[in-house]
C-alpha positions in Angstrom: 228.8 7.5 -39.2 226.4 10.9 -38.8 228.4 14.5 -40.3 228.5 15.1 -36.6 230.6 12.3 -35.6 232.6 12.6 -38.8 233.1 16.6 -38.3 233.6 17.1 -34.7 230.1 18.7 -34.1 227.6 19.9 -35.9 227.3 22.5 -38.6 227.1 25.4 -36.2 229.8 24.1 -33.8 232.2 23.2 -36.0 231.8 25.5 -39.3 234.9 25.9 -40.4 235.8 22.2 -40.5 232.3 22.3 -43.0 233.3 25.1 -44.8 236.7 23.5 -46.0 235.4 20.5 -47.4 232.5 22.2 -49.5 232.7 22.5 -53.2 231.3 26.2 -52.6 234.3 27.1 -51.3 236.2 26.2 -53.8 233.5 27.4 -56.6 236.1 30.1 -57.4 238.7 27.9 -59.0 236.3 25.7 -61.3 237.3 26.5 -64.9 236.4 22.9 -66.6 232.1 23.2 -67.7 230.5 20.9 -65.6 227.5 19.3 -66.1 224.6 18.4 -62.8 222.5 15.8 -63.0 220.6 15.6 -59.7 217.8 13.0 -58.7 214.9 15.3 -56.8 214.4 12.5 -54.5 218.1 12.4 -53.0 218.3 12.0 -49.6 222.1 11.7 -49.5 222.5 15.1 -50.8 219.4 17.3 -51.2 218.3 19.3 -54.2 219.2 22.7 -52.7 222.7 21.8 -52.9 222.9 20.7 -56.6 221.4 24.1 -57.0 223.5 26.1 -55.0 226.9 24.3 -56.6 225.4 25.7 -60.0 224.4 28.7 -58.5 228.0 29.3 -57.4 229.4 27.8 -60.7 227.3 30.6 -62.5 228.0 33.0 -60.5 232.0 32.3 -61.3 231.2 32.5 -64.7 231.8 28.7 -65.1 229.7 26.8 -68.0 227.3 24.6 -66.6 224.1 22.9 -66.6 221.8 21.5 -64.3 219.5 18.9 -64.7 217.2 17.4 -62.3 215.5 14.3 -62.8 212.1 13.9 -61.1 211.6 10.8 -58.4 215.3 10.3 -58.6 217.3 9.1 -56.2 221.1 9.4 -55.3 221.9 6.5 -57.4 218.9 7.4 -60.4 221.9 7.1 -62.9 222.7 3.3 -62.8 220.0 2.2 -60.6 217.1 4.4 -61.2 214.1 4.4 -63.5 216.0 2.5 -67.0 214.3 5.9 -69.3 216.1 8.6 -66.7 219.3 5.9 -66.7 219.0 6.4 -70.7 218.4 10.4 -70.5 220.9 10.2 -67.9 223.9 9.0 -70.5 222.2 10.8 -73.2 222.6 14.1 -71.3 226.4 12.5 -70.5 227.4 11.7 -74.5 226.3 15.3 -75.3 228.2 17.1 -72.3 231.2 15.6 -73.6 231.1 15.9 -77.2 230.3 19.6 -77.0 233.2 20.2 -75.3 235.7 17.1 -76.1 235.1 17.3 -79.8 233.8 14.8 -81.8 230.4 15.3 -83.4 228.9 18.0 -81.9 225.0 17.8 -81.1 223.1 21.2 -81.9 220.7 20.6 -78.6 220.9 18.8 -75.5 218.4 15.8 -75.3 214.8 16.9 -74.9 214.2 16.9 -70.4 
């Protein structure tokens, strides 16, 4: 199914029905860090977008890192290159001890 069929139109006939189901929208409300790990090669959802969300999350005031992973795809984190699926995890086991507790890494993993 194209965003067209699934939204009624497309972008510019029907932006509103866009608009409500984007995370920018809602960037506001975010208080929880979140973490970005985005393939550059994703054609499900393009780069620009992972940058805007942390753009947005920044802007808000919201902790958060973006990390992009060169030749990566939409699914780079289980079926990707096996070092990016490593660095992938790696990035994913500091995220949450830094902010779940546990032991606390000084420095995210090298990019």
């Amino acid at each position: 199914m194209t965003l067209s069929a699934y939204f009624g139109g497309d972008l510019f006939e029907t932006y509103e029905r866009y608009w409500d189901t984007s995370p920018l929208k809602y960037a506001d409300k975010v208080k929880t860090p979140v973490l970005i790990l985005h393939g550059e090669a994703d054609n499900r959802v393009p780069l620009e977008q992972g940058e805007q969300w942390f753009r947005a999350l920044k802007h808000f005031g919201v902790e958060t890192e973006l990390v992009v992973f060169p030749r990566g795809s939409h699914g780079f984190r289980t079926g990707g290159e096996p070092k990016q699926v490593v660095e992938a995890l790696n990035w994913q086991l500091w995220w949450m001890a830094r902010f779940l507790g546990g032991a606390r890494p000084g420095t995210p993993p090298a990019p």
